[in-house]
C-alpha positions in Angstrom: -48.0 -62.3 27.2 -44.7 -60.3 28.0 -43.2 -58.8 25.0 -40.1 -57.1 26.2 -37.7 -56.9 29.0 -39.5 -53.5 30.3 -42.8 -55.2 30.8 -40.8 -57.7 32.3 -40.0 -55.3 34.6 -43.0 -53.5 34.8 -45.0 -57.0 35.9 -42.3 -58.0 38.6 -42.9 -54.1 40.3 -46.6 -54.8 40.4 -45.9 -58.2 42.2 -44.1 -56.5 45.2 -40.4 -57.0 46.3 -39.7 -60.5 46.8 -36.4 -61.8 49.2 -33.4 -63.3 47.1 -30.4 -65.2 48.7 -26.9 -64.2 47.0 -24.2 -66.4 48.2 -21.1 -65.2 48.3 -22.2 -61.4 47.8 -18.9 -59.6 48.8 -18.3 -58.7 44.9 -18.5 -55.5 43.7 -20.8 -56.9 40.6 -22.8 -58.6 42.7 -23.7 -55.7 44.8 -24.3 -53.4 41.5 -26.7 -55.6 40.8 -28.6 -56.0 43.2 -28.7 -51.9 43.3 -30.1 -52.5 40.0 -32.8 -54.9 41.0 -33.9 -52.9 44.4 -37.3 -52.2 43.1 -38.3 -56.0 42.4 -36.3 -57.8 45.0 -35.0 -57.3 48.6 -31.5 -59.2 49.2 -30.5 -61.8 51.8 -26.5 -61.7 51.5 -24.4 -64.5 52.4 -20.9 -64.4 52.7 -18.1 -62.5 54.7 -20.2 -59.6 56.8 -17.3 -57.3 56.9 -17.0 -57.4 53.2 -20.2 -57.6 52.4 -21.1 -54.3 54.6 -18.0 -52.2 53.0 -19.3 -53.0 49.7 -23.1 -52.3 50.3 -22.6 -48.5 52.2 -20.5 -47.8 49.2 -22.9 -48.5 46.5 -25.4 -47.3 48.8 -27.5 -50.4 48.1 -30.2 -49.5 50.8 -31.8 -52.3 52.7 -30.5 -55.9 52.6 -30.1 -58.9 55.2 
């Protein structure tokens, strides 16, 4: 049983990255957290490319779709 939000965390590491789709993902928020998230979940962003590209380099968000 999971007790907390860190084993949580700690489970959903050991399971691998798994892909998530974000619509509408040109948001500043949005992006953030996916930076947050990089180590449990690989992100499939849909919404306006341009945007969407601007707003990832700057957070420096790493891989995404």
């Amino acid at each position: 049983m999971l007790r907390d939000m860190n084993e949580v965390i700690d489970f959903a590491k050991n399971k691998g990255k798994k892909k998530i789709a974000v619509v509408e993902a040109a948001s500043q928020p949005v992006i953030e957290g996916l930076k947050l998230a990089s180590d449990i979940a690989f992100p499939v962003l849909i919404g306006n490319r341009d945007k969407i590209e601007k707003l990832v380099k700057e957070a420096k968000l790493g891989e995404f779709e």
